[in-house]
C-alpha positions in Angstrom: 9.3 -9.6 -14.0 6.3 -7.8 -14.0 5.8 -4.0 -14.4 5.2 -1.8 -11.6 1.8 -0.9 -13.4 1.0 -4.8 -13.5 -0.3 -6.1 -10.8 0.6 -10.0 -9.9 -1.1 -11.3 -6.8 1.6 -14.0 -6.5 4.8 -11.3 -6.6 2.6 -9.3 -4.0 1.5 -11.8 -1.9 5.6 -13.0 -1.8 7.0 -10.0 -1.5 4.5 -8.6 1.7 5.2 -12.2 3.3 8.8 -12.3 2.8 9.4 -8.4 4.4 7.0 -8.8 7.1 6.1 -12.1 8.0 9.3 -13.6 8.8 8.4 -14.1 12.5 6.4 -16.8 11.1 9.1 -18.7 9.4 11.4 -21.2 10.9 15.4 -20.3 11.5 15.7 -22.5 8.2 13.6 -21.1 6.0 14.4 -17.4 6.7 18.4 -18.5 6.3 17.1 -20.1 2.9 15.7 -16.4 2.0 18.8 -14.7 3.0 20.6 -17.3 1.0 18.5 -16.3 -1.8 19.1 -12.4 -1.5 22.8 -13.2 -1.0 23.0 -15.0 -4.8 21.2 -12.6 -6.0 23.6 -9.9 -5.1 26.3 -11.8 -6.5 25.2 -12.4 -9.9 24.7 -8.7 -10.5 28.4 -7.8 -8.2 30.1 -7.6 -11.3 32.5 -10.3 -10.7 33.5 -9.4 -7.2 33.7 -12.2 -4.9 33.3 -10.8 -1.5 29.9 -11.9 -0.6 31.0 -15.3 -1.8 33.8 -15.0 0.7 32.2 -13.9 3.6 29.0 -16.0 3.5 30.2 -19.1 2.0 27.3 -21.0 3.5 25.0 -19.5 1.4 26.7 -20.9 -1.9 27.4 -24.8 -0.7 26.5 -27.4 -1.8 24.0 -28.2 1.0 22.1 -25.0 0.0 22.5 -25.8 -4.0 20.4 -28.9 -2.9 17.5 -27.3 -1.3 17.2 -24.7 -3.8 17.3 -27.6 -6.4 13.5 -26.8 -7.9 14.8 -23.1 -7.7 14.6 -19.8 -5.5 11.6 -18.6 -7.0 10.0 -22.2 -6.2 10.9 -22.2 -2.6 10.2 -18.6 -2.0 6.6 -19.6 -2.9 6.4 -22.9 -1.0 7.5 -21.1 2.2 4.6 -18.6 1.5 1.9 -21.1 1.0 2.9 -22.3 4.2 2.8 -19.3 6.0 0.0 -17.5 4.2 -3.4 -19.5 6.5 -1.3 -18.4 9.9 -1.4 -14.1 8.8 -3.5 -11.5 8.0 -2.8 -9.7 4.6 -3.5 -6.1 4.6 -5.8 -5.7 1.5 -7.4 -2.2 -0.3 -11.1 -2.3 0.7 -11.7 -1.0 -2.6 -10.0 -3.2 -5.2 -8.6 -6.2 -2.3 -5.4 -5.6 -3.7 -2.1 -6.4 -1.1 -0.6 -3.4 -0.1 2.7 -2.3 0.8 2.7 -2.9 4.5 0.8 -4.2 7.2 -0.1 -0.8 8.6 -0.7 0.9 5.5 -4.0 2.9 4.8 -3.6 4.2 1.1 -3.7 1.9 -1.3 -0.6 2.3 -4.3 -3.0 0.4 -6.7 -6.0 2.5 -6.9 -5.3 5.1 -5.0 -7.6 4.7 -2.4 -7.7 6.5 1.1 -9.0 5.1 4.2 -6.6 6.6 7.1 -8.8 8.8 9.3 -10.8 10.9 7.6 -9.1 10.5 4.3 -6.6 13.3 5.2 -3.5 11.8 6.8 -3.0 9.4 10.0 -3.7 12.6 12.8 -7.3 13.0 11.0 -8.2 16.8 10.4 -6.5 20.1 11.7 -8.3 22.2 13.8 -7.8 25.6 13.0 -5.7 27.7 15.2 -7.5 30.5 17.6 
């Protein structure tokens, strides 16, 4: 997994699809991502078996088979899909993904561009 300080165009480009594109996906593929998340969870419960009990669609065999070439695999193939049908919110100054949609500073570099560089409401007027 890659550092915070690391930037991977792949993991970004995943990870800004996957929390804000789903409207994009079909009902299949987002239940394949929940399925996903809901393994995921499991392997680091710690041996308890709840979410293996109450979502036991998400651990059959049916699921085992589409995840066959693995989450990570189908997490990308979904994205590829959606990715020509959005717009990815990029830094105007390094093109880097950021976090969300309506995002204006950049976590990367550190660049500003909300209005007038000082927050969303722009500059305070000074009281009279």
């Amino acid at each position: 997994m890659a550092k915070f300080s690391e930037y991977d165009e792949r993991l970004a480009l995943r990870s800004y699809v996957w929390q804000h594109c789903t409207d994009q996906m079909t009902e299949e593929e987002r239940r394949v991502g929940q399925a996903i998340s809901l393994r995921g969870k499991l392997a680091h419960s710690h041996g308890d078996t709840y979410i293996a009990e109450k979502f036991p669609w998400a651990f059959s065999p049916e699921m085992d088979a589409t995840l066959k070439e693995g989450p990570e695999a189908y997490l990308d193939g979904v994205v590829a899909r959606v990715l020509p049908s959005v717009e990815i919110n990029r830094c105007p100054a390094c093109d880097r993904v950021v976090r969300t949609p309506v995002a204006r500073l950049c976590l990367w570099c550190g660049h500003d561009w909300r209005a007038g560089g000082l927050g969303a409401a722009g500059p305070q007027e000074d009281a009279p």
